[in-house]
N, C-alpha and C positions, 0 to 999 in steps of 0.2 A: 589578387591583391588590388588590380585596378577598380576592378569592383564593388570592394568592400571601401575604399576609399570613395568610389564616387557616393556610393549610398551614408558615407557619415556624410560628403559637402554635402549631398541635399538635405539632409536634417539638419545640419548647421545653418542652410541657409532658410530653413522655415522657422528653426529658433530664433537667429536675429530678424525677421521681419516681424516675428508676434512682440520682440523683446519692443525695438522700435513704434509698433503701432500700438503695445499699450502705453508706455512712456509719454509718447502725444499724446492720445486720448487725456491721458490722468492731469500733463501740464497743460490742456486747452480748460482745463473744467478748475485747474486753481486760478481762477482770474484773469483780468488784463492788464497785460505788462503796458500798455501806453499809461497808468494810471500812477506806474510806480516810476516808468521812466523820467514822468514832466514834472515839474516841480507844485507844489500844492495849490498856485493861485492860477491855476491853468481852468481853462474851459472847458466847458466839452467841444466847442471848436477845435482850439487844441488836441484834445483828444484823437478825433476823429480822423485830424488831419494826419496825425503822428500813427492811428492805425493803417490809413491809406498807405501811406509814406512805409510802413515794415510789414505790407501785404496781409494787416491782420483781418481785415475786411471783406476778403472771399471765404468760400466754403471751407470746411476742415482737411474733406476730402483733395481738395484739389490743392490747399497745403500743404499734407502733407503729401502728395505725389511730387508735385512740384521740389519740395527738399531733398525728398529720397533720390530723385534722380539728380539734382542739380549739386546734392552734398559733395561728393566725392572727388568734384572738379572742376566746378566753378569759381570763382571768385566772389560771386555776387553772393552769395549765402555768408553770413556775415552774424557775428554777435549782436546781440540788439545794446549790451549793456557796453560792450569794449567795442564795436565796430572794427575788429577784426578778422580776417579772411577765417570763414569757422575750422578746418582740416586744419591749417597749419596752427592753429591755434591751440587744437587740443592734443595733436600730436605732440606739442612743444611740453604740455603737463604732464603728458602720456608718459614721457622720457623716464620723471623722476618718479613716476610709479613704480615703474619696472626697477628704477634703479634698488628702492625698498625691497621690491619683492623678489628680483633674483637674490641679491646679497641676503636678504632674510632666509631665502630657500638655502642657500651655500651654508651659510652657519648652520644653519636646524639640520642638514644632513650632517653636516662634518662631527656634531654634536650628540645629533639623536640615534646615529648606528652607532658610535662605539658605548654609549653607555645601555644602549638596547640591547649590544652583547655582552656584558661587563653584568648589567641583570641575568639575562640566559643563565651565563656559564654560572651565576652562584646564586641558581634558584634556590629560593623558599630562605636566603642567608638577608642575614640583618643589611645588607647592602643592595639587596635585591628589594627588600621591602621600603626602603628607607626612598630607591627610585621611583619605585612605582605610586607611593604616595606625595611625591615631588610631581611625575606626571598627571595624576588626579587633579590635582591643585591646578597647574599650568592649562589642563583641558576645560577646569572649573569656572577659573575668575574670567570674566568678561574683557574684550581687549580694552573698553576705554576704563575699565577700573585698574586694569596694570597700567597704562598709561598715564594716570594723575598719581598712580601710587611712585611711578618712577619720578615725574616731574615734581611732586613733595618731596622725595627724598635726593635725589640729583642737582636738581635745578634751585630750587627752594631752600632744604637745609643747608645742605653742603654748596651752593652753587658752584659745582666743577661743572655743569655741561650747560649749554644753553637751553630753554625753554621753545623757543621756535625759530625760524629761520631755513636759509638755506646752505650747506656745506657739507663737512666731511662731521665736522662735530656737533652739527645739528642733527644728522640722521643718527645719532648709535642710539637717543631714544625710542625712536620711532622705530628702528630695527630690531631692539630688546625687545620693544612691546611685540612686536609680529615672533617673535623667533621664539616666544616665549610658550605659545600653543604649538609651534608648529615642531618644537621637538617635544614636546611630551606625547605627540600623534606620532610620533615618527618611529620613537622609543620603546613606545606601548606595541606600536606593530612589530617590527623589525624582531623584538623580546619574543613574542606570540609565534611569530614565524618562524626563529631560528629554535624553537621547544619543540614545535612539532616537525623541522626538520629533524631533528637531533632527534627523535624517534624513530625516523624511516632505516627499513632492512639496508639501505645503502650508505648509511653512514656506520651500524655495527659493524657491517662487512669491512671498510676502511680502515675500522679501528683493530679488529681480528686477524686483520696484515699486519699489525704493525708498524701503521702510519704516522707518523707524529701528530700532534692535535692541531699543532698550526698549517698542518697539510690538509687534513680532514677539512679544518674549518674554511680556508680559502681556496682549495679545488674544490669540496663539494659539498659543504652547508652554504657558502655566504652567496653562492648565486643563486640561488633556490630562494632561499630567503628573502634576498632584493628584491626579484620579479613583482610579490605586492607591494612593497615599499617604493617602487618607478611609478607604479600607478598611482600610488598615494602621492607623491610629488607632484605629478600635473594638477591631481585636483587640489591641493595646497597651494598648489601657483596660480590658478585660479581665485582663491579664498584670499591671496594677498593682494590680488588686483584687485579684488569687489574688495574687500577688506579694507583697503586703502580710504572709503568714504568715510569710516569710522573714527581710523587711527590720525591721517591728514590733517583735516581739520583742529583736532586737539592740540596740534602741533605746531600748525599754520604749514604744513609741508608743501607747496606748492604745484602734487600731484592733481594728477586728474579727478580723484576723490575731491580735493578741498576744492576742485571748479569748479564741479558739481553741487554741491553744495551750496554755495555761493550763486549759483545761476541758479538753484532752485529758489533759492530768498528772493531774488530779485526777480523772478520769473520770467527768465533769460531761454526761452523753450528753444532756442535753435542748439544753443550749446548742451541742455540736457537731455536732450533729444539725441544727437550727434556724439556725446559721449557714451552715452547708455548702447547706443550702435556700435561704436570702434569698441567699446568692452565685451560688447554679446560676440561681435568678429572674434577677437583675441583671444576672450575663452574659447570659441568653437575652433579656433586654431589649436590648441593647447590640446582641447583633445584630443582631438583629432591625432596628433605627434604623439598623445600615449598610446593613443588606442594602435598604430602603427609601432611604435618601439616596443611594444608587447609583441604583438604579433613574431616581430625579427627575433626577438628575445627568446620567447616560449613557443616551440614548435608546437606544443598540444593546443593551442590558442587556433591556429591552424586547422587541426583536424577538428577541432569542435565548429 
């Protein structure tokens, strides 16, 4: 196990170094931020002075080593746009990320396994079909086109919910919108999985005892079943952290996504550079916890 764990960190950690060195690369080559910082009747004195003054005037390379090492605990690494300590700064957006995207993960599971079995159990029936073309749909539309469809019809016709902000009744859009893919992915699996367990010799066997169905199916369909459905969750929890750049923004949600954004307009490279890093970390975190809670999970995970 220690093993297999140390060989994902080190993949993880050649992931976020490529993630990180192309994100600079891509924001040194959109322009100079001293051009957007000063105001229009600036010089190029100004300029210059203001590149001196936020280090933009050395090599790339030695900028960016200089970040990488000094990001994670310095002080002096700093937004160029907000002049804020950069870590604590985007940890603070980071918060209401995760906030979207665990509660998004919560509902779409709590949602997308029982009507994943609810299809199962009444395959090929007008309630099965009626799911799965609900899931099509959900897997289909794009998040920010559910998103203005939600805010047209919520916000706009009816106004019962707010349009952006921060609070309890500002996220159930931004939540709808995320929860909306991620149980019809959830649904679709969980359906698939629990038809071809409901095939294997060890559930006829069950049945051939004499077991009740609700025994069959909760000792020995629904954990067989889950096993891809866990893995499908970490990388859905992943999809709503990167996701978040998409849905945020539309919303004004004040996650790490709408930062990012925001700092790219402004060409604010310490903070898109420093977010793109704490995201690549978090995802390789995240896998890393499935690829481990499989393993504990499914012993065959092991032998292979």
């Amino acid at each position: 196990m220690l093993q297999f764990v140390g060989r994902r960190l080190a993949q993880s950690l050649v992931t976020v170094f490529a993630v990180s060195v192309i994100v600079f690369i891509f924001m040194n080559l959109a322009g100079d931020p001293a051009i957007l910082l000063l105001p229009p009747e600036a010089n190029a004195a100004d300029v210059q002075h203001l590149r001196r003054a936020l280090g933009l005037d050395r090599p790339a390379y030695a900028r960016y080593v200089s970040f990488m090492t000094q990001f994670w605990y310095s002080d002096q690494v700093k937004s160029f746009r907000y002049s804020d300590q950069l870590l604590p700064l985007i940890l603070t957006h980071l918060q209401w990320t995760l906030v979207l995207a665990v509660t998004a993960l919560a509902i779409s599971l709590t949602i997308g396994i029982p009507l994943g079995t609810i299809a199962a159990r009444n395959r090929a029936r007008t309630i099965d079909v009626a799911l799965r073309i609900i899931a099509v749909l959900g897997e289909s539309v794009p998040a920010f086109v559910t998103a203005i469809l939600l805010m047209l019809v919520f916000a706009v016709k009816f106004g019962v919910l707010p349009v952006a902000g921060l609070g309890v009744r500002h996220a159930i859009l931004p939540v709808v919108t995320l929860v909306f893919l991620q149980v019809a992915v959830l649904m679709r699996l969980f359906r698939s999985e629990l038809l071809e367990v409901f095939a294997q010799d060890y559930i006829r066997t069950a049945r051939s005892k004499g077991l009740r169905e609700w025994v069959v199916f909760t000792k020995h369909a629904f954990r067989n079943a889950a096993i891809p459905v866990l893995t499908m969750a970490g990388l859905l929890l992943n999809y709503l952290v990167l996701g978040a750049v998409v849905v945020e923004p539309i919303f004004a949600w004040p996650g790490l996504g709408w930062l990012i954004v925001q700092s790219v307009a402004a060409r604010d490279y310490p903070v898109v550079v420093g977010g793109a890093t704490v995201a690549a970390v978090l995802v390789a975190l995240i896998n890393l916890s499935v690829d481990v809670l499989q393993v504990w999970i499914d012993p065959r995970v092991r032998v292979t």
